[in-house]
C-alpha positions as CSV (number, residue, x, y, z in Angstrom):
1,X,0.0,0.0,0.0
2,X,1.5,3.3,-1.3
3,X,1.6,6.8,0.8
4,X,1.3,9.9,-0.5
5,X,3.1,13.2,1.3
6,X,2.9,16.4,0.4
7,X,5.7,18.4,1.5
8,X,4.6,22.6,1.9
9,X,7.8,24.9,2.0
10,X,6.2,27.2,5.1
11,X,7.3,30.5,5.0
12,X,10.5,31.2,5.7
13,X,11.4,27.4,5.4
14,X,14.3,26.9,3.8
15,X,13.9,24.3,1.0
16,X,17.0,22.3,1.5
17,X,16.1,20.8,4.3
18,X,12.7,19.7,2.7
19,X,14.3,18.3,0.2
20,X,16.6,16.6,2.7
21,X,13.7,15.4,4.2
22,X,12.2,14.4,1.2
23,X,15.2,12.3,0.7
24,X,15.7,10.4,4.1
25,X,11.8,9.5,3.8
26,X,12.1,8.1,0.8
27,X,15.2,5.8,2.3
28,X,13.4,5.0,5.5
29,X,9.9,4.2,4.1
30,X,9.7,1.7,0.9
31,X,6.0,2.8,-0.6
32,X,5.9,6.5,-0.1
33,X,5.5,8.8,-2.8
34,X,6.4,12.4,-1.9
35,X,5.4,16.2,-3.7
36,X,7.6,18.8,-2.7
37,X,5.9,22.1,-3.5
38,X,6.7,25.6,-2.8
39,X,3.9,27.6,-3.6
40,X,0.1,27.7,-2.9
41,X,-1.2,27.2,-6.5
42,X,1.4,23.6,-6.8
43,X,-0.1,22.9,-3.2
44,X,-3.7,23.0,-4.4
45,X,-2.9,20.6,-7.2
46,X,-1.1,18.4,-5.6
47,X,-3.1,18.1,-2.5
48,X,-6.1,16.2,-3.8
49,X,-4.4,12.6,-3.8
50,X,-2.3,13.0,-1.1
51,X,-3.0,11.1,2.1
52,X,-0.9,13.7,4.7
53,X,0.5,17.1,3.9
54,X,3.1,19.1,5.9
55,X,3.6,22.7,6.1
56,X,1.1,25.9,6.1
57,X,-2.2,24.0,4.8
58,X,-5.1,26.8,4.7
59,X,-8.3,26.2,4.0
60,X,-8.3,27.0,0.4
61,X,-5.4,24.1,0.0
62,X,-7.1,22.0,2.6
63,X,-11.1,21.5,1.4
64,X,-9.3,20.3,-2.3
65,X,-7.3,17.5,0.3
66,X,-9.9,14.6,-1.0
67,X,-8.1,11.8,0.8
68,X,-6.1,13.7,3.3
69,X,-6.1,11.6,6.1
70,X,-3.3,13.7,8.6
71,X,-1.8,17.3,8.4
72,X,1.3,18.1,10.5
73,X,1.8,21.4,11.3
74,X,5.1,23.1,11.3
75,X,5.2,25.1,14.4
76,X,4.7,23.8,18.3
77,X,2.7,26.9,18.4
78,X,0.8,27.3,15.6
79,X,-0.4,31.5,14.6
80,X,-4.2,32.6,15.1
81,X,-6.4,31.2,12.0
82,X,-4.4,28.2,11.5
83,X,-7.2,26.0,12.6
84,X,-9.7,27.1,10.4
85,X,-13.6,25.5,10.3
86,X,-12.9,22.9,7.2
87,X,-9.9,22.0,9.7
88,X,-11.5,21.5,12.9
89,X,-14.6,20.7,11.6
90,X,-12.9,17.7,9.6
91,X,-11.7,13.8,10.9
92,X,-8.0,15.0,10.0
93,X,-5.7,14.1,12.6
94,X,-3.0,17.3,13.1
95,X,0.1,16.9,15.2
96,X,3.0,19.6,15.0
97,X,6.4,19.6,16.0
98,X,7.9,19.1,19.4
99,X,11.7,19.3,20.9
100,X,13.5,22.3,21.0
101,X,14.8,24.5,18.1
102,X,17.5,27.1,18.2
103,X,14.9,29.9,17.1
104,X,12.5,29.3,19.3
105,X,15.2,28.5,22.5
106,X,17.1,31.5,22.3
107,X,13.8,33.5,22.0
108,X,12.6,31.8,25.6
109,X,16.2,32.6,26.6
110,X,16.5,36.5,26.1
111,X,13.0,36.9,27.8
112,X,14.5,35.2,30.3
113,X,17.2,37.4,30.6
114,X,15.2,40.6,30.4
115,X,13.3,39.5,33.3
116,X,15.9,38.8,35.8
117,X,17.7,41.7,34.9
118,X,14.5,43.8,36.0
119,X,15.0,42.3,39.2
């Protein structure tokens, strides 16, 4: 049984790393077919026979996902109006990233910082 990704470029995503992913997914799992897109219009074509999609999905992409089955979500904190209705409303599963990332870290850090220095 085949699997079908679709791989969004978020914004501000650089797409090496997709494509690096793109490449160690298709090494780890045998029967998965992967799009890589990078814009909204190749998003919306590709996203009808894909059974999960990664990346920025909004609601114009996600209502043409026919068989979407799972959207992850690249953020641990996703921004306001990323769940829209057709999401919630939907038997989608969504997960989104979890660990630690530099960006986010040194963020957390520098507030941290602030604060104590205010005493």
């Amino acid at each position: 049984m085949s699997f079908k990704l679709l791989l969004y470029a978020p914004d501000g995503h650089p797409e090496h790393n997709l494509h690096k992913w793109r490449d160690q997914l298709e090494m780890e799992i045998p029967d998965i077919e992967i799009d890589l897109v990078t814009s909204e219009g190749e998003a919306i074509e590709a996203i009808g026979s894909a059974d999960a999609a990664f990346g920025n999905i909004s609601a114009e992409i996600f209502v043409r996902g026919e068989r979407l089955r799972w959207v992850a979500c690249p953020q641990a904190g996703p921004p306001s109006g990323w769940y829209h209705d057709d999401l919630v409303n939907s038997d989608v599963v969504v997960t989104n990233t979890r660990e630690i990332y530099n960006d986010h870290i040194s963020t957390h850090i520098l507030a941290f910082v602030l604060a104590f220095a205010r005493g």
